[in-house]
N, CA and C of each residue as an Amber inpcrd file, in Angstrom:
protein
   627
   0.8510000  -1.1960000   0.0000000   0.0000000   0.0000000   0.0000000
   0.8900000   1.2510000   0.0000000   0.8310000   2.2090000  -0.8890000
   1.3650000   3.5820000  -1.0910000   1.1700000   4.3670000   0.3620000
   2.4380000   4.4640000   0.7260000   2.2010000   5.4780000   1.7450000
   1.4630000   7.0840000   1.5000000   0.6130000   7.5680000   2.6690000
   0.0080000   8.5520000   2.7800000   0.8460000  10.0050000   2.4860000
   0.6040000  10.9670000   1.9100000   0.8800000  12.2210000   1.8610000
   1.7650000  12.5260000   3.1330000   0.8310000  12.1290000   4.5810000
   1.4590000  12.8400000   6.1320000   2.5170000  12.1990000   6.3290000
   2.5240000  10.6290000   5.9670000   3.7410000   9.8500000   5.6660000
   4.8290000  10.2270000   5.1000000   5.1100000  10.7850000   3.7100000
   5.8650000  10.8610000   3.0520000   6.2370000  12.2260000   3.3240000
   5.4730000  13.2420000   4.1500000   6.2060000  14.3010000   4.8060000
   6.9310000  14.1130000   5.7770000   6.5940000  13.1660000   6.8630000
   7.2490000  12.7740000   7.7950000   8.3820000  12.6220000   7.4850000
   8.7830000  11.6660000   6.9940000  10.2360000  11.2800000   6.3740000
  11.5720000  12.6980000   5.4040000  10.4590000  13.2590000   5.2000000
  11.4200000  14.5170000   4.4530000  11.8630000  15.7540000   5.7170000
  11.1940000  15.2870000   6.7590000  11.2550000  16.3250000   8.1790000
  12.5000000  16.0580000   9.0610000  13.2580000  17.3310000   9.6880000
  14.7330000  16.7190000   9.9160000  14.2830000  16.2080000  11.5980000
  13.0840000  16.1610000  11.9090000  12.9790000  15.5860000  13.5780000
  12.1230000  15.1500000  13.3580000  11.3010000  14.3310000  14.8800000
  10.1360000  14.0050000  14.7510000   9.0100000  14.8970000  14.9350000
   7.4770000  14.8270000  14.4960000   6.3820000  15.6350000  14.6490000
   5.2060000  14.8760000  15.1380000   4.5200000  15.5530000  15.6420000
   3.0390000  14.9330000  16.7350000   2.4530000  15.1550000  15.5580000
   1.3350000  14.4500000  15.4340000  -0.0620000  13.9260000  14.2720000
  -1.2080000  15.0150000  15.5380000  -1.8050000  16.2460000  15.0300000
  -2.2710000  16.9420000  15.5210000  -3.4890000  17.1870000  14.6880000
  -4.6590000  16.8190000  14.8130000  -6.3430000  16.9390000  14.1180000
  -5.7530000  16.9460000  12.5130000  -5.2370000  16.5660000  11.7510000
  -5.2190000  15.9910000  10.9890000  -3.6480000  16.4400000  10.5330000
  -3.1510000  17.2020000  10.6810000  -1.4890000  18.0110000  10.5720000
  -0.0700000  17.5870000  11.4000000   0.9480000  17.4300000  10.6140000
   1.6850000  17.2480000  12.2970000   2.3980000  18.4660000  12.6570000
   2.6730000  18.8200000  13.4910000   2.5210000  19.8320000  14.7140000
   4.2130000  19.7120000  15.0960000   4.7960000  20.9780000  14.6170000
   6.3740000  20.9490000  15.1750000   6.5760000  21.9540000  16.3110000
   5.7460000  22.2960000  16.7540000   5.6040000  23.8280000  17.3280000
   5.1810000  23.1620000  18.9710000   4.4040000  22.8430000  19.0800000
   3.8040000  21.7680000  20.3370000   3.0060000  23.5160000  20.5840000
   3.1590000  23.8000000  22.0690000   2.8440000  24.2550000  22.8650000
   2.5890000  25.9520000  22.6070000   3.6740000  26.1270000  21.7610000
   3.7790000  27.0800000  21.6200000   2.8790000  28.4120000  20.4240000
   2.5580000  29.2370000  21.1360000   1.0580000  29.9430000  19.7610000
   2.2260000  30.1770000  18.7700000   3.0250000  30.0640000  18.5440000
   3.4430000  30.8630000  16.7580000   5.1670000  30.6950000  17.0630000
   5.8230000  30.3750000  15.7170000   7.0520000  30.5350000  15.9600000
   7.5470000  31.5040000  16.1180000   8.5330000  31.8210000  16.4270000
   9.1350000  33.2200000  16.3070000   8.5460000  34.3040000  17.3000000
   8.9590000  35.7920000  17.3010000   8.2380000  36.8960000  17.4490000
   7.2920000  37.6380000  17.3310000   6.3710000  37.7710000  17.5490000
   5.3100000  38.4570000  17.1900000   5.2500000  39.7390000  16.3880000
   4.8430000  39.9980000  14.9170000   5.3770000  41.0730000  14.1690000
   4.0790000  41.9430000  14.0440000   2.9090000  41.6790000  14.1590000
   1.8910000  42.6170000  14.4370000   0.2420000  42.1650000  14.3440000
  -0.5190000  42.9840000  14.6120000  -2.0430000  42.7460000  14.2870000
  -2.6830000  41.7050000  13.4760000  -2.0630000  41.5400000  12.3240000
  -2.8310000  41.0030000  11.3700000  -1.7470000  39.6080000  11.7250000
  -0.6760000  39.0110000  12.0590000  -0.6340000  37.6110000  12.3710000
  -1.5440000  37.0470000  13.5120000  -1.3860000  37.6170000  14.5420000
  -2.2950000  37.6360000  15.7930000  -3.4200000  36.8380000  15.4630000
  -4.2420000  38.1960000  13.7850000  -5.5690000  37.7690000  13.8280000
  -5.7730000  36.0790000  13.1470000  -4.2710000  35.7530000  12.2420000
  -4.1020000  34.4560000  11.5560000  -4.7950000  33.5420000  12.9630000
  -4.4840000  33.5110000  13.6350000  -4.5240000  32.7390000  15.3190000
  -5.6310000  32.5350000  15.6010000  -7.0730000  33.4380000  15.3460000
  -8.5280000  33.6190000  15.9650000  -9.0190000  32.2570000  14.9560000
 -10.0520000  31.9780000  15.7900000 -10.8440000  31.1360000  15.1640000
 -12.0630000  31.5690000  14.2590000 -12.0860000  33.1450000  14.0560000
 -13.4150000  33.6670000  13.4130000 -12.7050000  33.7190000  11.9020000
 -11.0930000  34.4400000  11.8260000 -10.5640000  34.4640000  10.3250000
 -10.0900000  33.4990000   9.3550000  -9.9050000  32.1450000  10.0760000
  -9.8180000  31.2980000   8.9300000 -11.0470000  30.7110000   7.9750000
 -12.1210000  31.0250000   9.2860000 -13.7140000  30.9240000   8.4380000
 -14.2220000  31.8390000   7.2770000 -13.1150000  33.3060000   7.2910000
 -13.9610000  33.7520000   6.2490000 -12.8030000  34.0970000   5.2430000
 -11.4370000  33.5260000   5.3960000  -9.8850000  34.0200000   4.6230000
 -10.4650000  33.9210000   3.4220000 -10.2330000  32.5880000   2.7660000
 -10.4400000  32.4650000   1.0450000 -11.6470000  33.3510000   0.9990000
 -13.0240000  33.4830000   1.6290000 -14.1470000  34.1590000   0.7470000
 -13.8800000  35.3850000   0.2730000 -13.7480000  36.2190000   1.7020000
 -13.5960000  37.4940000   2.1940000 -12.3310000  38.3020000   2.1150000
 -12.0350000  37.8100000   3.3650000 -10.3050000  38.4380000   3.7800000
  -9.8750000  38.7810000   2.9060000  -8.7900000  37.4370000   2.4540000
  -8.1350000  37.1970000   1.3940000  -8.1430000  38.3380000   0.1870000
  -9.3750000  38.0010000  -0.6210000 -10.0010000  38.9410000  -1.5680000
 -10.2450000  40.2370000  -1.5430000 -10.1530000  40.2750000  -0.7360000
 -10.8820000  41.9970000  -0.3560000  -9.0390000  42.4920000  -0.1720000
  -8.3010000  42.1850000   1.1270000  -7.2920000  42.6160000   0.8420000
  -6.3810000  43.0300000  -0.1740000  -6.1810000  41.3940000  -0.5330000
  -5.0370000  41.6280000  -2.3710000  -5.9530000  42.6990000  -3.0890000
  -7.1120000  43.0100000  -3.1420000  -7.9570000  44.1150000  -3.5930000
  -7.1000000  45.4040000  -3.7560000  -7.4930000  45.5990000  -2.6390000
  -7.5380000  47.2450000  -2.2090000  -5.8730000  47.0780000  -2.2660000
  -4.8560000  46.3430000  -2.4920000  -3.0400000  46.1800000  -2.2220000
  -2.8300000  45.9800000  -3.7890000  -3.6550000  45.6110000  -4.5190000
  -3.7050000  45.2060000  -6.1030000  -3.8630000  45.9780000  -7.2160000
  -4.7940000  46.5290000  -6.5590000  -5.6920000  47.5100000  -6.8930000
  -6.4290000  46.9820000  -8.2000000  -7.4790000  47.5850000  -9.3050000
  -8.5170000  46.7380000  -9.9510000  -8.1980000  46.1590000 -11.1080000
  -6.8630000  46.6760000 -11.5000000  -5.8930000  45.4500000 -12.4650000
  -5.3030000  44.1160000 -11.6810000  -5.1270000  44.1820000 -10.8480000
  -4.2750000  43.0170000 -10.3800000  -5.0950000  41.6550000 -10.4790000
  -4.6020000  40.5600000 -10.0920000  -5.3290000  39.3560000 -10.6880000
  -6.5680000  38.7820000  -9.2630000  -6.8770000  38.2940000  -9.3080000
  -8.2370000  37.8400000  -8.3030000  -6.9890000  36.7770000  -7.5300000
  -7.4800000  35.5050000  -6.0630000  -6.8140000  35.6110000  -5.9860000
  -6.9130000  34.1640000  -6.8060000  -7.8160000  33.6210000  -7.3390000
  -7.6900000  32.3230000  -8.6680000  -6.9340000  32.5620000  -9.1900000
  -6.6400000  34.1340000  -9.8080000  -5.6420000  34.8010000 -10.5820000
  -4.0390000  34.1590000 -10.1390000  -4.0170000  34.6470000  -8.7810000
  -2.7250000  34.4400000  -8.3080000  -2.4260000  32.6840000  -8.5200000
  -3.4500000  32.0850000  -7.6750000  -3.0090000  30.6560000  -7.8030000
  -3.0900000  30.1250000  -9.4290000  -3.2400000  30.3700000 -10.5030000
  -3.0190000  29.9950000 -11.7180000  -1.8570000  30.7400000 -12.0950000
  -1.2720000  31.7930000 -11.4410000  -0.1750000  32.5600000 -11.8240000
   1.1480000  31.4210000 -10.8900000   0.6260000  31.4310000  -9.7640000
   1.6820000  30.4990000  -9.2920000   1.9260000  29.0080000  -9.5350000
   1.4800000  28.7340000  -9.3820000   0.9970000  27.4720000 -10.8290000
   1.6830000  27.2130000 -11.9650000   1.9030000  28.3560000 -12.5330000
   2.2910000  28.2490000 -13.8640000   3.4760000  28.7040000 -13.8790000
   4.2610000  29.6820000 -13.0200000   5.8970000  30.1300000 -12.3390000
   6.7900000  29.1280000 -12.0200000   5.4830000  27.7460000 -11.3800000
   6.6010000  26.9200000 -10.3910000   6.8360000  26.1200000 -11.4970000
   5.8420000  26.3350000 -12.5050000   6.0990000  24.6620000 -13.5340000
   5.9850000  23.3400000 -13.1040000   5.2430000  23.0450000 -12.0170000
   5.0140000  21.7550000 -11.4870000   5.0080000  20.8920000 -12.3970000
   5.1660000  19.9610000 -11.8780000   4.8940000  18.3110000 -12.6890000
   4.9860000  17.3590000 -11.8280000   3.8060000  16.4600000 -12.5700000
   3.8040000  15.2070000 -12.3610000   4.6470000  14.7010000 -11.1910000
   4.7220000  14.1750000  -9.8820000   5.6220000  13.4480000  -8.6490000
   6.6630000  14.6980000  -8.3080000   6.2190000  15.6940000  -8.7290000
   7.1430000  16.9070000  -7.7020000   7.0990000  17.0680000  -6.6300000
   7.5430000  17.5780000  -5.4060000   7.3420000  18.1330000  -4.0200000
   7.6370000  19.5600000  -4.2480000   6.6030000  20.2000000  -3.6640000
   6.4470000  21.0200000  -3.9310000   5.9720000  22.0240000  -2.1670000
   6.3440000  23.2860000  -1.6140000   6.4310000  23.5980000  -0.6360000
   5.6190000  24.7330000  -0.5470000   4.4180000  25.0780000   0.1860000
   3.6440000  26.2420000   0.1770000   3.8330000  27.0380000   1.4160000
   4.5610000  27.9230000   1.7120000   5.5330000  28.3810000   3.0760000
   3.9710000  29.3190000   3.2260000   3.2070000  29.8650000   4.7610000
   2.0870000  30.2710000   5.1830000   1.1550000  29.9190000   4.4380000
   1.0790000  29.0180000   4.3490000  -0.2130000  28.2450000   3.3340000
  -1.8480000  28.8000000   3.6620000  -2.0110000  28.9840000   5.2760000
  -3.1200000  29.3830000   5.5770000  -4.2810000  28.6020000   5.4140000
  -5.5990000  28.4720000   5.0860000  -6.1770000  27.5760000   4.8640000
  -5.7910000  26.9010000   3.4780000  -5.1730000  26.5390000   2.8140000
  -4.5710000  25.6550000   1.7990000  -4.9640000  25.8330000   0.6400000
  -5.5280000  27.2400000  -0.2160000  -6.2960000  27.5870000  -1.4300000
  -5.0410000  27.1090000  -2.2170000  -3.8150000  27.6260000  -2.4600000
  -2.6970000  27.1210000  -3.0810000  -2.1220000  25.6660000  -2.7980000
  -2.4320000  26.0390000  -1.4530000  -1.7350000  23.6150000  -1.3850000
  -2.7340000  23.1630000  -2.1710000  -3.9360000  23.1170000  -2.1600000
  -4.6610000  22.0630000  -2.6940000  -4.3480000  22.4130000  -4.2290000
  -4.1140000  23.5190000  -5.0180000  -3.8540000  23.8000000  -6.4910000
  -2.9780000  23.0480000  -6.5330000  -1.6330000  23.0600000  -5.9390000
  -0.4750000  22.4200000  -6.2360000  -0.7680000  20.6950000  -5.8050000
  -1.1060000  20.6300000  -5.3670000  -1.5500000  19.2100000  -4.9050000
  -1.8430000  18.4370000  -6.1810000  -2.8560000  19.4410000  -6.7350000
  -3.6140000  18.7920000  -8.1340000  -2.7950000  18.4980000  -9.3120000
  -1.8600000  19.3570000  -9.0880000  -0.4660000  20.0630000 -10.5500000
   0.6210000  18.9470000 -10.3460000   0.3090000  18.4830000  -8.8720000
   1.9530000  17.3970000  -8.7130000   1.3660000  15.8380000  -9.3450000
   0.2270000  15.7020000  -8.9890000  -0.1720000  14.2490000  -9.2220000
  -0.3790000  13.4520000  -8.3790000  -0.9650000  12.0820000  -8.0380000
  -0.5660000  11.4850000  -6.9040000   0.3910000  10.8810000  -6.1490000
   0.9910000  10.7600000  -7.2840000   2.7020000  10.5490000  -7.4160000
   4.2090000  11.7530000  -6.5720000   3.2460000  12.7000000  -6.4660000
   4.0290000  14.2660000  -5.7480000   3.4130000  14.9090000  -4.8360000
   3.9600000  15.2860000  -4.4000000   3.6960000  16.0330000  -2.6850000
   3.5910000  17.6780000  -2.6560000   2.3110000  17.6620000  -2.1750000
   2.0690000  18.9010000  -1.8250000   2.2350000  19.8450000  -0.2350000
   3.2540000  20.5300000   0.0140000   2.8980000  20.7240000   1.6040000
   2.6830000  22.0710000   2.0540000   1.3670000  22.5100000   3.4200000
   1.3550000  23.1520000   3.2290000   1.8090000  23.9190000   4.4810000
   3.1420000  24.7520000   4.8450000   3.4640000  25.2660000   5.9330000
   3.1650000  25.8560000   6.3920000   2.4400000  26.2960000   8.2650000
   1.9210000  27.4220000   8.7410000   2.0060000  27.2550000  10.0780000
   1.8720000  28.3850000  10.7160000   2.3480000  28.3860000  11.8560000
   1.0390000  28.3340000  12.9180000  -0.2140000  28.9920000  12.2630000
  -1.8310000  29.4210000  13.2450000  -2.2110000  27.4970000  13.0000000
  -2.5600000  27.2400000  14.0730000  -2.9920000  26.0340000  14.3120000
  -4.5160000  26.5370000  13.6800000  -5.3840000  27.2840000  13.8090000
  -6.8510000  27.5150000  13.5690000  -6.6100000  27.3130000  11.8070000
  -5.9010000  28.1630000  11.3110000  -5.3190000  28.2410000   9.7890000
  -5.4770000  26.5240000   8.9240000  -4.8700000  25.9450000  10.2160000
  -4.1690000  24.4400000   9.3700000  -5.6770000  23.1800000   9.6480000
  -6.2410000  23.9000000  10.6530000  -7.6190000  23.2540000  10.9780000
  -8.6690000  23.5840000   9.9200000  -8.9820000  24.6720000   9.2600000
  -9.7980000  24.6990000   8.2570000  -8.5410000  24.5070000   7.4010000
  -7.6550000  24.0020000   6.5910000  -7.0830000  23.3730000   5.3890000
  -7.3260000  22.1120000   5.7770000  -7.0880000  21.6110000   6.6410000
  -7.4020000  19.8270000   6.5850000  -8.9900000  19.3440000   6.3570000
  -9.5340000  20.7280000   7.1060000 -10.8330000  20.1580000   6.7950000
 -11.7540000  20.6420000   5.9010000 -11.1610000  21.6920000   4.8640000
 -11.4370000  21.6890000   3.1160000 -11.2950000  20.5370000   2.3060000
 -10.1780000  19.8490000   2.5530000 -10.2820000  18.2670000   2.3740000
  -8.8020000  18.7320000   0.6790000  -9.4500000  17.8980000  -0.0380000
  -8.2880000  17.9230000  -1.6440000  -7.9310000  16.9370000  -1.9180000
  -6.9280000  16.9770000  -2.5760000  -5.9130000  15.3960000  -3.0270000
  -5.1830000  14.7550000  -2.3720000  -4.9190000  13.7050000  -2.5350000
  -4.5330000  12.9020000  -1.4380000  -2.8700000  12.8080000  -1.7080000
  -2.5440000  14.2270000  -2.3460000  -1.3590000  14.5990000  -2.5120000
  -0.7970000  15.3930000  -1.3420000  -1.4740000  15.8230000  -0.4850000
  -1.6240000  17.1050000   0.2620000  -1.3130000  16.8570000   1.1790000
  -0.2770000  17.3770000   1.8430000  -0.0620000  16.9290000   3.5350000
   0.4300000  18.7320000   4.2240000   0.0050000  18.8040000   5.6540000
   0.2290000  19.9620000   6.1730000   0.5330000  19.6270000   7.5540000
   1.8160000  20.9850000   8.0350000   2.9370000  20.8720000   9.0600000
   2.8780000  22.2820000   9.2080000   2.7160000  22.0970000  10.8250000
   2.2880000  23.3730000  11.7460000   4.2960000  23.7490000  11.7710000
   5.0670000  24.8700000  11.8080000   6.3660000  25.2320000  12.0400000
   6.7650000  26.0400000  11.9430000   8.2150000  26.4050000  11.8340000
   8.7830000  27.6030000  11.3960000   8.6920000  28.1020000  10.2120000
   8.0490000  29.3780000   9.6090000   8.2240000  29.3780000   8.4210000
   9.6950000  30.1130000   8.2120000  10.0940000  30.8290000   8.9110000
  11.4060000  31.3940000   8.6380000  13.0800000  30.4030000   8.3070000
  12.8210000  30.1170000   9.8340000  13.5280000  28.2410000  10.0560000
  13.1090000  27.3060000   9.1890000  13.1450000  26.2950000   8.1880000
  12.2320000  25.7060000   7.6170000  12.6820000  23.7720000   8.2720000
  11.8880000  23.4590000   8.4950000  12.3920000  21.7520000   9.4780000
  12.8660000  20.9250000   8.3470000  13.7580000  21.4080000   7.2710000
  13.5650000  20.2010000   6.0160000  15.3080000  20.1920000   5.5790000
  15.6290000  19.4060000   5.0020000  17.5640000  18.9550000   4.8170000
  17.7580000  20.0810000   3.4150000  18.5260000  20.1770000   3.2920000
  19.0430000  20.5450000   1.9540000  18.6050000  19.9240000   0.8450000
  17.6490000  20.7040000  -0.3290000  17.6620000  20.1200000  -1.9180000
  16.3430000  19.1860000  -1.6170000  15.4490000  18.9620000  -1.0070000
  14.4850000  18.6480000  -0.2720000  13.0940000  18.6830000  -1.2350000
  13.0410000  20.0060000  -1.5300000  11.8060000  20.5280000  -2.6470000
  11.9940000  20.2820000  -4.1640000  11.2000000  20.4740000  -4.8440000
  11.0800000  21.2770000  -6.2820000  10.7680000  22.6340000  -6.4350000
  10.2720000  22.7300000  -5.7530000   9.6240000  23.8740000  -5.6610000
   9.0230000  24.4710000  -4.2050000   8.8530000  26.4050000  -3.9550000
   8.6090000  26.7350000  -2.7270000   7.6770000  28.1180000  -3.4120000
   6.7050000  27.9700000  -2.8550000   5.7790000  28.8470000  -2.7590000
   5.6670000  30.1710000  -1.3520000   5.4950000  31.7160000  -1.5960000
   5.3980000  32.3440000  -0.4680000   4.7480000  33.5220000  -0.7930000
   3.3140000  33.2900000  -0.8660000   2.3370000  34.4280000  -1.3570000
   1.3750000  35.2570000  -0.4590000   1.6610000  36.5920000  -0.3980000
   1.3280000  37.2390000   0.5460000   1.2400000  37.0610000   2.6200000
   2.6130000  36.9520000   2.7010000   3.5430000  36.3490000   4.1240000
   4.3230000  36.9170000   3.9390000   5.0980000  36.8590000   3.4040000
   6.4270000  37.3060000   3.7760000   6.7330000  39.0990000   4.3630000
   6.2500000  39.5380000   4.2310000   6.0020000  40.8290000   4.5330000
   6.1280000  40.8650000   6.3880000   5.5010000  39.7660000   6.7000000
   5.0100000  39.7320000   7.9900000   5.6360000  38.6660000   9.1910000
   6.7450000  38.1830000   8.2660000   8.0950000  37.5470000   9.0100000
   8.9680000  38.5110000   9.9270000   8.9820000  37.8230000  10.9790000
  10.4900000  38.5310000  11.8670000  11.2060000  38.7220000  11.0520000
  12.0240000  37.8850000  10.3470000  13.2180000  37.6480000   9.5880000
  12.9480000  36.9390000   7.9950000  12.3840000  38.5730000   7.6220000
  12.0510000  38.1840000   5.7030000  13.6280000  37.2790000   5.1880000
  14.9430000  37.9940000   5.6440000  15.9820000  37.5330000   4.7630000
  16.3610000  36.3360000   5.5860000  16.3000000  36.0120000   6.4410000
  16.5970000  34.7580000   6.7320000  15.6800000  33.4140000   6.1450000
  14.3500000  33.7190000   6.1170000  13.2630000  33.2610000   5.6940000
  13.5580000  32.3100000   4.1560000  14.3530000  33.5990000   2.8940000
  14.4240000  33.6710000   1.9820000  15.7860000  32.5970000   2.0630000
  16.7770000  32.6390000   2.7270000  18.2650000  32.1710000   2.7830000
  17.6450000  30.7090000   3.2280000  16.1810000  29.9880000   3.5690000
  16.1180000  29.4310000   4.2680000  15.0940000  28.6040000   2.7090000
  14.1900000  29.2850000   1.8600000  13.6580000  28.9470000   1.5510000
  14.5250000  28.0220000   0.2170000  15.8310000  28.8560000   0.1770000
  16.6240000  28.2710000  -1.2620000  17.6130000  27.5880000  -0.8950000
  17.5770000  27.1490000   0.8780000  18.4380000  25.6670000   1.0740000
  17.6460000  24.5440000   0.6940000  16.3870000  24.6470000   1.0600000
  15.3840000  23.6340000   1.1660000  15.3610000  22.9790000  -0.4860000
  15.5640000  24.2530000  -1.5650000  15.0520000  23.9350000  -3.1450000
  16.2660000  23.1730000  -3.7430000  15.6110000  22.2970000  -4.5330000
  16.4270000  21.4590000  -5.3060000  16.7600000  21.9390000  -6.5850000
  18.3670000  21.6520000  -6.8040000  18.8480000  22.8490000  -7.7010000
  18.0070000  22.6270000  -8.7870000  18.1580000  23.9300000  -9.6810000
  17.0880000  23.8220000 -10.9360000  15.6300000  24.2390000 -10.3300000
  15.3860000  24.2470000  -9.2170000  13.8230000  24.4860000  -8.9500000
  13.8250000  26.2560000  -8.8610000  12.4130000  26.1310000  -8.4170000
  11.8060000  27.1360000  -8.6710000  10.7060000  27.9150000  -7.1670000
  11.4270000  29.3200000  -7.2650000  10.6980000  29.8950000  -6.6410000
   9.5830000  31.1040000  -6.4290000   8.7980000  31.0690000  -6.1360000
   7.5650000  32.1670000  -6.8480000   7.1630000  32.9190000  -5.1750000
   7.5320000  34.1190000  -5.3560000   7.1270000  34.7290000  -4.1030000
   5.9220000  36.4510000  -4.2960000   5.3250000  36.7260000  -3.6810000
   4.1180000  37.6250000  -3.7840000   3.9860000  38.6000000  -2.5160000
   4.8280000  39.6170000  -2.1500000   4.8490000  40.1520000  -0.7790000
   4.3670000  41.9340000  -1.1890000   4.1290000  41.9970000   0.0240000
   4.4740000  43.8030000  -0.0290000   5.4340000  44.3630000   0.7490000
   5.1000000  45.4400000   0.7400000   6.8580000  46.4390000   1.3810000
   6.3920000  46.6000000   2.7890000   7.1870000  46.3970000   3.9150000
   6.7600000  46.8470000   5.2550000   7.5250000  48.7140000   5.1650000
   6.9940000  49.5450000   5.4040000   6.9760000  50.7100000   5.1720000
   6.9330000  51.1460000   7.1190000   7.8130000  51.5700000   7.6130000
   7.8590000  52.0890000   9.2910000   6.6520000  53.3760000   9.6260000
   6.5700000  54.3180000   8.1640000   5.7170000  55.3530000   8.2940000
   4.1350000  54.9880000   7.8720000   4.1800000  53.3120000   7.4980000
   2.4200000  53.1250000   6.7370000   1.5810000  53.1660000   8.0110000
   0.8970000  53.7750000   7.8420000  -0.5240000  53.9430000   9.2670000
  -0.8900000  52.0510000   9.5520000  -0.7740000  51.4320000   8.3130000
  -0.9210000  49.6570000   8.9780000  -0.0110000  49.2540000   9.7780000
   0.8210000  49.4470000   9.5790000   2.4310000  49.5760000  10.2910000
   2.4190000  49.7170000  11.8320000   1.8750000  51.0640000  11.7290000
   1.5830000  51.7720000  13.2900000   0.7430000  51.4230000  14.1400000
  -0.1660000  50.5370000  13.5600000  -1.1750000  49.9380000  13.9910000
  -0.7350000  48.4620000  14.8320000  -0.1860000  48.2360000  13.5290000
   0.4870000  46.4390000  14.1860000   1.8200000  47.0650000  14.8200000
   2.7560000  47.5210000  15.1080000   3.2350000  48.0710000  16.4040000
   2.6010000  47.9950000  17.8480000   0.9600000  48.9660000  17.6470000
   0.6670000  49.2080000  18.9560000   0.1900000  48.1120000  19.3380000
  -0.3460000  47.3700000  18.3980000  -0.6280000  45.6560000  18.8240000
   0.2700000  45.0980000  19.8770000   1.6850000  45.2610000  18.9490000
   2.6350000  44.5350000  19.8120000   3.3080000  44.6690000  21.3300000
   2.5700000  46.1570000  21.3160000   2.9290000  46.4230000  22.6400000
   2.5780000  46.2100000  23.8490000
C-alpha cells in the first residue's frame, strides 16, 4: 500500500512531529514561531478568520493592495501554478499556506505521485485546510516558516504568497527557503513592502505592545 501524503512528509522532516487533528505539529505548545510582528498575524490565530480568509479576507485585501488590475486571488493561484512549472511526482512547498487555497492547487499540478505541503504556523489556519479536504497529494505541518524543518535540496519547488512581509526575519526566511530547493527548482514569491511610516504599520506596532 502507497504510503500517505502525512507519511511521506514525515520522512522529508529533519525531527520528529506529533499527528495533531489531521497536521503534524512541530511547534507543540507554543502559539506561533518566532516573534510576534503585528495585528494582522495575531488575527491568523482567531478562530473567526480562517472561516472567512479564502471568501472574504483574502479577496478583499489583495484588492484594495492590487488595486482593480491586479489578478483575483484564482488569478494568483493559476499565476503560481504556472511560475513553479510543477509536474507530475514533484514536491512542492507552500511556506504560510493558511487555509490551503494554493496547497490544494499544487496538490492537483503534482499528481498522486508528488507532494504537496502546506506550511503554517496558526494552528486555527491548518484546521480549516485539513478540513477543506483535496488530493490525497496534500499533507500539512504546523512550524517555522522562517527556520524551515527540512535537509538541503528537499523541494522542487517553494511557494510564499502574501507572508512574507510579515516575518520577523524576511531575509533569513528567503536564505532558508533556497536551502530547502532542489537545484534547478523554482521559486515564486508575492509580498508587499513593510513601510515604518504606513498607518498599517503603526497599527500592528501598537498591537505589539
Amino acid at each position: 500500500m502507497p504510503a500517505s501524503a502525512l507519511e511521506r512528509l514525515k520522512s522529508l522532516l529533519g525531527t520528529t512531529a506529533e499527528t495533531e487533528n489531521g497536521y503534524l505539529d512541530l511547534l507543540g505548545t507554543a502559539d506561533q514561531a518566532g516573534p510576534p510582528t503585528g495585528l494582522t498575524q495575531r488575527l491568523m490565530r482567531t478562530t473567526l478568520l480562517p472561516q472567512v480568509y479564502e471568501r472574504y479576507w483574502r479577496p478583499a485585501l489583495g484588492r484594495a493592495l492590487k488595486g482593480p488590475l491586479g489578478p483575483s486571488m484564482a488569478g494568483e493561484v493559476r499565476l503560481a501554478t504556472e511560475l513553479l512549472e510543477l509536474k507530475a511526482g514533484h514536491t512542492v512547498l507552500d511556506v504560510a499556506c493558511g487555509t490551503g487555497r494554493f496547497t490544494r492547487a499544487f496538490g492537483a499540478a503534482v499528481g498522486p505521485d508528488g507532494l504537496a505541503i502546506g506550511l503554517d504556523g496558526a494552528r486555527t489556519m491548518l484546521a480549516k485546510a485539513v478540513a477543506e479536504g483535496g488530493p490525497d497529494s496534500v499533507a500539512y505541518v504546523r512550524a517555522d516558516a522562517v527556520h524551515l524543518p527540512f535537509g538541503e535540496s528537499t523541494v522542487d519547488a517553494v511557494c510564499c504568497f502574501a507572508a512574507l512581509h510579515m516575518f520577523a526575519e524576511p531575509e533569513t526566511a528567503l536564505d532558508s527557503f533556497a536551502r530547502v530547493l532542489d537545484p534547478g527548482g523554482r521559486i515564486v514569491l508575492l509580498t508587499s513592502a513593510r513601510r515604518s511610516r504606513q498607518p498599517a504599520r503603526l497599527i500592528d506596532r501598537q498591537a505589539e505592545s
